[in-house]
N, C-alpha and C positions, 0 to 999 in steps of 0.2 A: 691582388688580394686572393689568396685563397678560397678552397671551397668549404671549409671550415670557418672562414673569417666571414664567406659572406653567408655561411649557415648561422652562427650566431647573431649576427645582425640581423638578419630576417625574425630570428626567437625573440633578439630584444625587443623590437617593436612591435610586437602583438602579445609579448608574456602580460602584462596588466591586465589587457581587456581578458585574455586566458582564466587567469587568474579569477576573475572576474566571475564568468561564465561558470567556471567549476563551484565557485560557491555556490551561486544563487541556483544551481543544476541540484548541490549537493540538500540544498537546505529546500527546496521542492521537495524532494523526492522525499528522506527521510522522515521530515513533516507529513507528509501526507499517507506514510507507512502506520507513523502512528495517531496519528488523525483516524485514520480507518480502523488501526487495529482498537482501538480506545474503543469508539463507535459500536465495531463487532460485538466487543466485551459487552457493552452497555444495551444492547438489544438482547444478546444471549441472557443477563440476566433478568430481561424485562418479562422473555417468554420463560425463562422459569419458573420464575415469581406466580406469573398466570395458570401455569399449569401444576403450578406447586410442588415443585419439583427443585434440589439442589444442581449446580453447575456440572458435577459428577453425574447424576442421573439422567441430564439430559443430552448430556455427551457419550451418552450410551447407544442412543436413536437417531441422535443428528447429526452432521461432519459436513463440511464445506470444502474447496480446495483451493488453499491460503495462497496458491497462486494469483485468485484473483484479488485481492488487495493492492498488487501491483501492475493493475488495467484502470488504476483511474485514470482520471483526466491529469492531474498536476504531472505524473509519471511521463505520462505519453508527452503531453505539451511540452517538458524539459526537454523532451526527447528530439522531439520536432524544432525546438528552439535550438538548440545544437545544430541538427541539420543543418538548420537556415542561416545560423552565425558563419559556420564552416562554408556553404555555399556563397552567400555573400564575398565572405573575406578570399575563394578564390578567386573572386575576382578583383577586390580590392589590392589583392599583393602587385599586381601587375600596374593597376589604374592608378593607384595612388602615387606612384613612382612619377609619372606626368602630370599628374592635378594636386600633388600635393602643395603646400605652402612652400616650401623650398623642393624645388625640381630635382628630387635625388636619383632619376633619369640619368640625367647630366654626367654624374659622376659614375655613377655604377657602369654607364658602358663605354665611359672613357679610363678606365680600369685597365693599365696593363695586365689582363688575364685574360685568359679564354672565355668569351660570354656562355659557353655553356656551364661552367661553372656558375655563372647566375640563374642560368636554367634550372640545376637540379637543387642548388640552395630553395629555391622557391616552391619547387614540387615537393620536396623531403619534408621541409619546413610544414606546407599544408597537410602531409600524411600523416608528422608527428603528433601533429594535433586531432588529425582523428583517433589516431592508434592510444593517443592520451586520454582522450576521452571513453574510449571502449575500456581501460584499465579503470578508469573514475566507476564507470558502467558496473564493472563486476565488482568492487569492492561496496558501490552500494548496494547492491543486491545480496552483499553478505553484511552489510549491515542493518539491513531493511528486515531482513532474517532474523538474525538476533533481537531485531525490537518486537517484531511480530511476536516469536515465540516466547520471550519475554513478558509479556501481554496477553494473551491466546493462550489457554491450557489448549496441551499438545492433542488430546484427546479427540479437541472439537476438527483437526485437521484432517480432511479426507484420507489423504496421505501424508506422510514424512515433509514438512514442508522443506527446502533446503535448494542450494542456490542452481544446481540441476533441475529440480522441478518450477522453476521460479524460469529459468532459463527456455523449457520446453514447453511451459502450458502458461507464460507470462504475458501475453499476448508478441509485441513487438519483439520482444528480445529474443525469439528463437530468428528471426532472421538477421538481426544486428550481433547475433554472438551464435553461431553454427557450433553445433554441438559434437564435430566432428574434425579434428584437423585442417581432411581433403576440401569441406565443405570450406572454412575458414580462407585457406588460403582461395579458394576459385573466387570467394564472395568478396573481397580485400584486394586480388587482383585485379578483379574485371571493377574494384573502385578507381584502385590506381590508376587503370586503364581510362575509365572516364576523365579523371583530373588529366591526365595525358591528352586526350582529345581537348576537352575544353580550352587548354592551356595553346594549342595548337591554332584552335579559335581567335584567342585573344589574338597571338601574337600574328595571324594575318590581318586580323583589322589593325592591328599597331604598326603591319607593314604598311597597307594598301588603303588607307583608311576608311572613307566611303564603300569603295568598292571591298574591300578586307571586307565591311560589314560582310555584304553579301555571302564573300568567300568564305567567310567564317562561318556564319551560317548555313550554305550548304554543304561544306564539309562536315558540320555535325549530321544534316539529314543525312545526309549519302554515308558515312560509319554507322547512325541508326538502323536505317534502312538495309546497309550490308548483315551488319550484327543479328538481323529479328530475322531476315528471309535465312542466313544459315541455320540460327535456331530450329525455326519452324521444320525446314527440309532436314535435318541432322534429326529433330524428333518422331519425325515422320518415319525414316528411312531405317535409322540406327538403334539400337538397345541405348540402355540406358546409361552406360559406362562408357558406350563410344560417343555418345552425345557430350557427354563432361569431357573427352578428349577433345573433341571437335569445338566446343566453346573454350576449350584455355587453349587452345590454338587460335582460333582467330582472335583469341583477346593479346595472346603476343603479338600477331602479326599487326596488329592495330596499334599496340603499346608502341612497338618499334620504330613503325610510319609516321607515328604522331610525335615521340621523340625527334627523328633524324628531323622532319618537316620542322618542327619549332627550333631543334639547334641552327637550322638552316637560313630560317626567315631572321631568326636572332642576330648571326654573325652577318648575313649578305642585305637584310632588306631593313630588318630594323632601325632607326634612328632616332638622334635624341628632336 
């Protein structure tokens, strides 16, 4: 089978619950865009009212910054529930394979192909899904936009509300969506890099099993622990542009070790 064949296989069995999660992410978020902007409106003309003043004249003196609209809690919480489905499920791509109801273990690594080709099926698969989600991301935020302003005279807006500004003073979403190419790729890489280690994890406990635990576990410390003390000493030492070299280097040299080591454990230690 293919690396293709076992990439879709991997998408078919998680597209539902996908599916899933993007609604109930979509239908949060939007809801509670105009939940709040609704809300806004209805307080805005309550102090009018009191101060006897129309919508126009009070949008003269007062302005807010419609960024915060999208720092409630439903916002964040979809936010954080993503996380945590995405986190879960990598570990489930690997475990389910062994505990599921039909042991499709069995079959996947008795596959005349190269097991690393179920390696990167697995890895790609989990990043699609992030990379999905961050597209889901900005498409609500431009339409969370249009409801606000929709709702909200533009006037009452500190500034120009708009999916930039939404982006940068949104709370979470200036570090889930870097407003800069360079920043994009380093923040995306050293993710990938993590799924990389993690995945390096699994597959020694699924070598060594008890002991894997262990191994797998300190291999996450000791990459931790390598990653924070280069940091610290790179920001210590280096300006600020040799520090971002110095971290997208040791996130390759990490990326790389944690690849070969899970190709490695896959083709010589793993078993069904």
């Amino acid at each position: 089978m293919s690396f293709i064949k076992l990439l879709h296989f991997e998408m078919k069995r998680i597209w539902k619950a996908y599916v899933l999660l993007v609604l109930l992410v979509t239908v949060m978020q939007l809801v509670s865009i105009w939940i709040a902007s609704r809300n806004r409106v209805a307080n805005l003309e309550a102090s009018a009212k009191q101060q006897g003043l129309t919508l126009d004249q009070l949008g003269r003196d007062y302005s807010f910054d419609g960024a915060e609209l999208f720092n409630s809690l439903p916002i964040i919480g979809s936010i954080m529930l993503s996380i945590a489905v995405l986190l879960i499920y990598m570990l489930l791509i690997w475990y389910r394979d062994w505990f599921g109801k039909n042991t499709v273990i069995y079959r996947l690594l008795m596959l005349p192909t190269n097991r690393a080709s179920l390696y990167f099926a697995k890895l790609i698969t989990i990043f699609s899904l992030v990379l999905g989600l961050l597209s889901l991301q900005i498409l609500l935020i431009i339409a969370g936009v249009s409801i606000a302003t929709s709702i909200i005279p533009t006037n009452f807006f500190y500034h120009s509300l708009s999916v930039t500004s939404v982006i940068q003073y949104g709370g979470p979403f200036s570090i889930f969506l870097p407003s800069t190419p360079l920043f994009f790729v380093l923040v995306y890489g050293l993710g990938f890099t993590f799924l990389s280690v993690v995945f390096t994890a699994i597959l020694l406990e699924r070598s060594f099993r008890i002991k894997g635990l262990v191994f797998g576990a300190m291999y996450l410390a000791f990459i931790f622990t390598v990653f924070i003390s280069i940091l610290e000493m790179s920001s210590t030492y280096f300006f600020f542009s040799e520090t971002l070299l110095v971290i997208a280097a040791t996130g390759v040299i990490i990326l790389v070790l944690s690849i070969w080591l899970s190709i490695y454990f896959l083709q010589k230690k793993v078993t069904v």
